[in-house]
VEXGU-863721 format. One record per residue (C-alpha): x, y, z; residue number from 1; chain. Coordinates in steps of 0.5 Angstrom, whole numbers, plus 500, padded with zeros to 3 digits. Layout:
residues N
rec xx->X&yy->Y&zz->Z&num->NUM&chaine->A;
...
END
This chain:
residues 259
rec xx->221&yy->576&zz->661&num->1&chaine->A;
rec xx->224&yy->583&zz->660&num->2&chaine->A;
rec xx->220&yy->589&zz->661&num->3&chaine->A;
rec xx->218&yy->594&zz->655&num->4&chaine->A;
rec xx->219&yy->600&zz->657&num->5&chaine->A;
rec xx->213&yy->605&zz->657&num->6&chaine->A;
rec xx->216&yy->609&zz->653&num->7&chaine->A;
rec xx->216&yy->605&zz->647&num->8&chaine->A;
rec xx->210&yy->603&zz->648&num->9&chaine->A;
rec xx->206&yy->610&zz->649&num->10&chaine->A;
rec xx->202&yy->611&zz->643&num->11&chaine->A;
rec xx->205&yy->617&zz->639&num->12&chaine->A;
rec xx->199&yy->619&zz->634&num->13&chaine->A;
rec xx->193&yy->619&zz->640&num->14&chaine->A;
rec xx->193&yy->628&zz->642&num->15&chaine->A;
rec xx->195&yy->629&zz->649&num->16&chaine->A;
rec xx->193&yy->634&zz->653&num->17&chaine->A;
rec xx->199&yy->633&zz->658&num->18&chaine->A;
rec xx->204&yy->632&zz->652&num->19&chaine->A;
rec xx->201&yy->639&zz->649&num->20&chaine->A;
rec xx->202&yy->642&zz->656&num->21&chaine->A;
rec xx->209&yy->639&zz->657&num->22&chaine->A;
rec xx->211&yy->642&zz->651&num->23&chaine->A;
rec xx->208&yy->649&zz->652&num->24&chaine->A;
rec xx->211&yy->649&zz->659&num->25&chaine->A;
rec xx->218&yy->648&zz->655&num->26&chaine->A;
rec xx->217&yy->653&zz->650&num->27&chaine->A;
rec xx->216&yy->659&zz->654&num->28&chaine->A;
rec xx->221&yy->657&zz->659&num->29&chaine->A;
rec xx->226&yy->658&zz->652&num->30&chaine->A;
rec xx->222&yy->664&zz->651&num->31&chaine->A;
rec xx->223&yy->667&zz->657&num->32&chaine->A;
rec xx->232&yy->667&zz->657&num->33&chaine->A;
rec xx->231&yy->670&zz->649&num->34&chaine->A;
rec xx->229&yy->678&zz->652&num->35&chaine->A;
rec xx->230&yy->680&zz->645&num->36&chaine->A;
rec xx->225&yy->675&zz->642&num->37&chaine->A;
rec xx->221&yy->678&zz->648&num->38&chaine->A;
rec xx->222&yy->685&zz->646&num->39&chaine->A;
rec xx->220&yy->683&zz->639&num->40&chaine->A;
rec xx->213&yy->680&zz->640&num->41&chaine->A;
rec xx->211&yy->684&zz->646&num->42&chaine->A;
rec xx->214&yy->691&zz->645&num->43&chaine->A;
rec xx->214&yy->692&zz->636&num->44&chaine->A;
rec xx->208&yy->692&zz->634&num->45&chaine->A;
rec xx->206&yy->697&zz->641&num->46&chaine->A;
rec xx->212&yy->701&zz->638&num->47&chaine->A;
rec xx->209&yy->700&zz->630&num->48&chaine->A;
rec xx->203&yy->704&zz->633&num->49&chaine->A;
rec xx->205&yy->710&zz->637&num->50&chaine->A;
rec xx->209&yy->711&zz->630&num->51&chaine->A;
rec xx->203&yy->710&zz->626&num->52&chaine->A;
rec xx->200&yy->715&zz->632&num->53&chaine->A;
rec xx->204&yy->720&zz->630&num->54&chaine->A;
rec xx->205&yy->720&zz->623&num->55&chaine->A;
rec xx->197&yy->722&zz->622&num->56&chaine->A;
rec xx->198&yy->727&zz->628&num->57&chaine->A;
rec xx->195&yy->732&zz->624&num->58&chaine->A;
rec xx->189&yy->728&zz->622&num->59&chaine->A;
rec xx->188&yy->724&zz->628&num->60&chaine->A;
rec xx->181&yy->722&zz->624&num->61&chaine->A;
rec xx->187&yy->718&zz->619&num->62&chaine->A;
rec xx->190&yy->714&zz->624&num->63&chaine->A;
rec xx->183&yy->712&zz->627&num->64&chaine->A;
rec xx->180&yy->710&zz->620&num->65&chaine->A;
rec xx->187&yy->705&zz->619&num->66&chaine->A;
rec xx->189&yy->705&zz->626&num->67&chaine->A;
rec xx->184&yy->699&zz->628&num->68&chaine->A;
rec xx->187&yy->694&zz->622&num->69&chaine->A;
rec xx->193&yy->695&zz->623&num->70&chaine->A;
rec xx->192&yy->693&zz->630&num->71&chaine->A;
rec xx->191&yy->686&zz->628&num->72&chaine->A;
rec xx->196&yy->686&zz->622&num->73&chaine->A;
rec xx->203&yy->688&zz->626&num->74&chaine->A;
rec xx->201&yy->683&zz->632&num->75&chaine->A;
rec xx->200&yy->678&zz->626&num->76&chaine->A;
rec xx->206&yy->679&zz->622&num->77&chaine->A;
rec xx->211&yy->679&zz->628&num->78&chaine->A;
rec xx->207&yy->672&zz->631&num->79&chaine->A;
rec xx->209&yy->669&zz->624&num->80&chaine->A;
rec xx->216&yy->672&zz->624&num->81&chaine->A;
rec xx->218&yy->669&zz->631&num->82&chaine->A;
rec xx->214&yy->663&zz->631&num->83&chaine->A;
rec xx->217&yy->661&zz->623&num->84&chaine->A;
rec xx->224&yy->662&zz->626&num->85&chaine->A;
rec xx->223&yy->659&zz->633&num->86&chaine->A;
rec xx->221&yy->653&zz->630&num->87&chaine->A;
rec xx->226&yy->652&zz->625&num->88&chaine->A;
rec xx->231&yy->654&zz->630&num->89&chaine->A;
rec xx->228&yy->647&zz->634&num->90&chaine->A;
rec xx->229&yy->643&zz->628&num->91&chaine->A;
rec xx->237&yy->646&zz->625&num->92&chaine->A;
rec xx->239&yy->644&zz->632&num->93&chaine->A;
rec xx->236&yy->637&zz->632&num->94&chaine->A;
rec xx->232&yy->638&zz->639&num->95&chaine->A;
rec xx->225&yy->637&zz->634&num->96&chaine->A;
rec xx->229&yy->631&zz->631&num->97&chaine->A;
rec xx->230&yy->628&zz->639&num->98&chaine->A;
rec xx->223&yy->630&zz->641&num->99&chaine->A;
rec xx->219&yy->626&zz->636&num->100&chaine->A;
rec xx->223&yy->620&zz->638&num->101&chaine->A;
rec xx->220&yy->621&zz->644&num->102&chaine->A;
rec xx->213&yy->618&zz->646&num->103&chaine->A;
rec xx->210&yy->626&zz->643&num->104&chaine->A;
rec xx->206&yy->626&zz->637&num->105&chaine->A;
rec xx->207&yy->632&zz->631&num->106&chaine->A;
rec xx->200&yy->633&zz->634&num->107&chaine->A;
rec xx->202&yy->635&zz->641&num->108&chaine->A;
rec xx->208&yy->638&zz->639&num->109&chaine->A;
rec xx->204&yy->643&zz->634&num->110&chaine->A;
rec xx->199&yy->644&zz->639&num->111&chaine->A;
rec xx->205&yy->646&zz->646&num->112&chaine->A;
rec xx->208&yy->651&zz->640&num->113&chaine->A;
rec xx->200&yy->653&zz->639&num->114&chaine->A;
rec xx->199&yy->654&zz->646&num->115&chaine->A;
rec xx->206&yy->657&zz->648&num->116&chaine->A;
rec xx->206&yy->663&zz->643&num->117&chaine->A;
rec xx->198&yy->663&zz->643&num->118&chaine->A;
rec xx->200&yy->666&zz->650&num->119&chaine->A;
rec xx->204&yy->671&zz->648&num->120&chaine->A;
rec xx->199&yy->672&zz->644&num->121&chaine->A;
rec xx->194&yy->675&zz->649&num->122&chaine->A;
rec xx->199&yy->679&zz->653&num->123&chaine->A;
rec xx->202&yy->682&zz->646&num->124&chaine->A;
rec xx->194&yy->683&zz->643&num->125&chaine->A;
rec xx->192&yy->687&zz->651&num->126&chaine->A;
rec xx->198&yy->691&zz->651&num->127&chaine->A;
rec xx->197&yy->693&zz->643&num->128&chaine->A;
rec xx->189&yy->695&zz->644&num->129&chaine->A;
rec xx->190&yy->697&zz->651&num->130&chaine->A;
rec xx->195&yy->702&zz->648&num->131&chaine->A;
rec xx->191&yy->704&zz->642&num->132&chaine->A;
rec xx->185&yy->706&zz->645&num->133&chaine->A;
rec xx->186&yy->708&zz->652&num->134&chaine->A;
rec xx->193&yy->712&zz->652&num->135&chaine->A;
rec xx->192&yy->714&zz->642&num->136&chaine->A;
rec xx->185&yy->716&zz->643&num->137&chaine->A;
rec xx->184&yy->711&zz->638&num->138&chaine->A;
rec xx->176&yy->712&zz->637&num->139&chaine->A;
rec xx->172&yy->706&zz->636&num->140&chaine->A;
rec xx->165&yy->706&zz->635&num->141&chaine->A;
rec xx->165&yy->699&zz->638&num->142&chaine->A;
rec xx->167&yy->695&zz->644&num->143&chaine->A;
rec xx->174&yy->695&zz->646&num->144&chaine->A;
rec xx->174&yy->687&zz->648&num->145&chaine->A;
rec xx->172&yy->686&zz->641&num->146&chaine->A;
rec xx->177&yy->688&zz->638&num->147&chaine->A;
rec xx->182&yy->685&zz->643&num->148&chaine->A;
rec xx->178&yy->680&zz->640&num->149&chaine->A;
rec xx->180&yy->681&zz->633&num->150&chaine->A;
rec xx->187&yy->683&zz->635&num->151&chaine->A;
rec xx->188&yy->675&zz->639&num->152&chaine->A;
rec xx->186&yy->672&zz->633&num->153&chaine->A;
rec xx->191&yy->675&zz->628&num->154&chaine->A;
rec xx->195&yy->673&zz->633&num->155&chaine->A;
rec xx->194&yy->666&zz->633&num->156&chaine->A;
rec xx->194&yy->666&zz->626&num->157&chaine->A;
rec xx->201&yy->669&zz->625&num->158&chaine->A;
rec xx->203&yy->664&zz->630&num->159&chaine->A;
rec xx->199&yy->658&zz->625&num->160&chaine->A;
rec xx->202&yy->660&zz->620&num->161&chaine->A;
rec xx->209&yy->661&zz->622&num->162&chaine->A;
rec xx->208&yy->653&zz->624&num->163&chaine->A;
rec xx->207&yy->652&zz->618&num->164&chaine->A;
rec xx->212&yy->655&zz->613&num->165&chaine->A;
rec xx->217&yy->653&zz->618&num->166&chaine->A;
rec xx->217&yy->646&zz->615&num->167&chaine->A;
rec xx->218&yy->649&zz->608&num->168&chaine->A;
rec xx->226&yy->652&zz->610&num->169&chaine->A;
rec xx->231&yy->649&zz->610&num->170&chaine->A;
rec xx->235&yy->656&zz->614&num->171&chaine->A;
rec xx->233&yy->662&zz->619&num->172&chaine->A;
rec xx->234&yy->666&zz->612&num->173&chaine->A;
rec xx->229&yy->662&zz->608&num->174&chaine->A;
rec xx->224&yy->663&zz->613&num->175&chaine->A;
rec xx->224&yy->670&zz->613&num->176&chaine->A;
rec xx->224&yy->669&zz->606&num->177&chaine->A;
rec xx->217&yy->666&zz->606&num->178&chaine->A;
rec xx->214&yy->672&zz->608&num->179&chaine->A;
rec xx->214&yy->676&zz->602&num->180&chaine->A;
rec xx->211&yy->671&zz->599&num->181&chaine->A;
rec xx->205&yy->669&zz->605&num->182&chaine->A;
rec xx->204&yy->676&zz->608&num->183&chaine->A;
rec xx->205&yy->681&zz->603&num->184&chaine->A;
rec xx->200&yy->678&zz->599&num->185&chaine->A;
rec xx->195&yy->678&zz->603&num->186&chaine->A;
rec xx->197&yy->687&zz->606&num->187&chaine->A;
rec xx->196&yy->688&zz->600&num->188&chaine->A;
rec xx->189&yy->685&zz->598&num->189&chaine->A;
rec xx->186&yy->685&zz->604&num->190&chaine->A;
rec xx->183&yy->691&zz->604&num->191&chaine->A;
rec xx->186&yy->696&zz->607&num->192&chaine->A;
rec xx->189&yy->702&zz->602&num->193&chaine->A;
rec xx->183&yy->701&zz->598&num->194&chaine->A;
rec xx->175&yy->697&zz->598&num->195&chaine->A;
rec xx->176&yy->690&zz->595&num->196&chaine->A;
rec xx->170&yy->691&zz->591&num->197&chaine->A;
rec xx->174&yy->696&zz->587&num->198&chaine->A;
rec xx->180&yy->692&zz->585&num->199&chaine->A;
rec xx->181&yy->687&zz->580&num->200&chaine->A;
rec xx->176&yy->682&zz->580&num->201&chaine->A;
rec xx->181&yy->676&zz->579&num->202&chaine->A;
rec xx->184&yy->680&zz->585&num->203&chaine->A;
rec xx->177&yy->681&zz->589&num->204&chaine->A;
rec xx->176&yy->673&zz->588&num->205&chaine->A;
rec xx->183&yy->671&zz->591&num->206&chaine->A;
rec xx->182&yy->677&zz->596&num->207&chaine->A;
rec xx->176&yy->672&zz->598&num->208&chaine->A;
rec xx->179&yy->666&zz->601&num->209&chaine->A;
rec xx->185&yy->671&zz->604&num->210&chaine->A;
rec xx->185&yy->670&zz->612&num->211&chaine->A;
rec xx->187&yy->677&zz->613&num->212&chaine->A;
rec xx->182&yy->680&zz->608&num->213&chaine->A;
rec xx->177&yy->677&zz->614&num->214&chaine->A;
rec xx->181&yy->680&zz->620&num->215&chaine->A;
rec xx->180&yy->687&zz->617&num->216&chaine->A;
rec xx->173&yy->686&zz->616&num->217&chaine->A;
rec xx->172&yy->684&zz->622&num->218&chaine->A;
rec xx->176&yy->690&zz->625&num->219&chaine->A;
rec xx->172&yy->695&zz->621&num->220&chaine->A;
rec xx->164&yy->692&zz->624&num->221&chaine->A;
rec xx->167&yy->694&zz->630&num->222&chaine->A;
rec xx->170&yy->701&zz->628&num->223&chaine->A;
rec xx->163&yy->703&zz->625&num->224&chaine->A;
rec xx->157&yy->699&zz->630&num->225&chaine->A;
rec xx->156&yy->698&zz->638&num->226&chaine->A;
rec xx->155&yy->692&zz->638&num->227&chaine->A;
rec xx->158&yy->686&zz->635&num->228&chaine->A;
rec xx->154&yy->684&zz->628&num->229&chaine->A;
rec xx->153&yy->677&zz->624&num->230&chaine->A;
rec xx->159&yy->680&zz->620&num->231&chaine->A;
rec xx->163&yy->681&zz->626&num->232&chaine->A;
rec xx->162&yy->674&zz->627&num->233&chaine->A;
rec xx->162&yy->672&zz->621&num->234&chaine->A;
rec xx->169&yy->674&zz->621&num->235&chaine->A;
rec xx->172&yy->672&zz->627&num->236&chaine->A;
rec xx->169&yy->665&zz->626&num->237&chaine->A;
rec xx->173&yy->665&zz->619&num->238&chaine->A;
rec xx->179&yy->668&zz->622&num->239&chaine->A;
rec xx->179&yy->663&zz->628&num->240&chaine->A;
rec xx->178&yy->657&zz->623&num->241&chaine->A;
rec xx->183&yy->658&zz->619&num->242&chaine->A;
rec xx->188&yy->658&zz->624&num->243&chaine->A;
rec xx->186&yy->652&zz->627&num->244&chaine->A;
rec xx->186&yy->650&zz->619&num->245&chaine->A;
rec xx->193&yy->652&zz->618&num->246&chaine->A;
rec xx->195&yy->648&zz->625&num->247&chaine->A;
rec xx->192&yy->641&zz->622&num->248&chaine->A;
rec xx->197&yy->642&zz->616&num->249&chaine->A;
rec xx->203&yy->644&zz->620&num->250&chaine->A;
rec xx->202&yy->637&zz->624&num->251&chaine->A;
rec xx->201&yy->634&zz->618&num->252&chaine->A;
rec xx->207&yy->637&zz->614&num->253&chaine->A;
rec xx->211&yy->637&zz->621&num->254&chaine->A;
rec xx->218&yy->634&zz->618&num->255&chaine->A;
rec xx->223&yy->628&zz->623&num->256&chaine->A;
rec xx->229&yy->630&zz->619&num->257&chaine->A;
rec xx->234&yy->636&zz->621&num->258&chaine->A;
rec xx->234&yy->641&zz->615&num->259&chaine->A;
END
């Protein structure tokens, strides 16, 4: 009787968590031969802010009223352009292709790349609070951990949405692309140049179901209380939701074939 190999065998649909720390394992390895990539994920949206620092310094009272949204929105921006590409690049050169020919799941690969880029995440959101509160003066009236929070759950969720949209491009270009189309948005509507109860009511109602508008929100509770509120937690539930949301649907999008 002739052996099945175990591999042909393993069950690819059931989530792994050894799969899942595979991949993670493989991504960061990559991660850490791109220093570019690196520098863009940990050290733009630090640079983002001083600029920003300076650009109010004549009204310091300026940067502290926008400087704690903008400290969840760069680090969201910057997880979304990198993840988006990295992921694509995976596919256009066929090593998504021979992975899933593997015994791994669209569930354990989305989770690794998940827990990979959410590590940098943690390292990008410490450096950017640690920055703007300690060494920017930036004045918050609440705990400085909760907007570290608020800053990791941006993060993460530019991270879920670049998983996501990459399985709609078929080259680097048109992933860049997609960001007129799912960031700018959601700048524009989620509060921070004027009170959503001001825009448009149609406005207003799409502003609602936004992820960002959220992430601003829950910045602001922690700008102006000392300790964490029912809106604050409102917020970050809202915003850690839709990541894994937008995870799911990444897994469930998640294309074999090669662009």
């Amino acid at each position: 009787m002739t052996p099945t190999p175990q591999a042909a065998t393993a069950p690819t649909g059931a989530f792994s968590a050894a799969r899942t720390t595979a991949t993670a394992a493989r991504v960061l390895r990559q991660l850490r031969h791109d220093p570019r990539t690196i520098a863009l994920m940990l050290l733009v949206p630090c640079l983002m802010l001083v600029l920003l620092r300076y650009v109010f310094d004549a009204s310091p009272r300026t940067f502290d009223g926008i400087g704690a949204s903008l400290l969840g929105i760069f680090p969201l921006i910057t997880m979304f352009l990198v993840t988006s590409i990295a992921t694509l690049r995976e596919r256009t050169s066929g090593t998504l292709e021979r992975l899933l020919a593997l015994p791994l799941g669209k569930a354990d690969l989305i989770a690794g790349y998940g827990l990979a880029f959410g590590a940098v995440a943690v390292v990008q959101s410490a450096l950017a609070t640690g920055l703007s509160v300690w060494l920017l003066g930036l004045d918050v009236t609440g705990s400085a951990w909760l907007l570290l929070l608020v800053a990791l759950l941006d993060a993460l969720l530019g991270t879920a949405l670049g998983l996501f949209v990459s399985a709609f491009a078929a080259s680097e270009f048109q992933a860049v692309q997609f960001m007129p189309a799912v960031i700018f948005p959601q700048l524009l509507l989620c509060g921070l140049f004027t009170s959503r109860s001001d825009m448009h009511p149609v406005l207003e109602a799409v502003s609602d179901v936004l992820p960002m508008s959220y992430a601003v929100d829950g910045m602001n509770e922690v700008l102006h209380h000392t300790d964490m509120t029912a809106a604050f937690a409102r917020d970050a539930l809202i915003v850690a939701g839709c990541a894994v949301l937008v995870l799911c649907l990444g897994a469930a999008t998640l294309r074999r074939r090669t662009a």
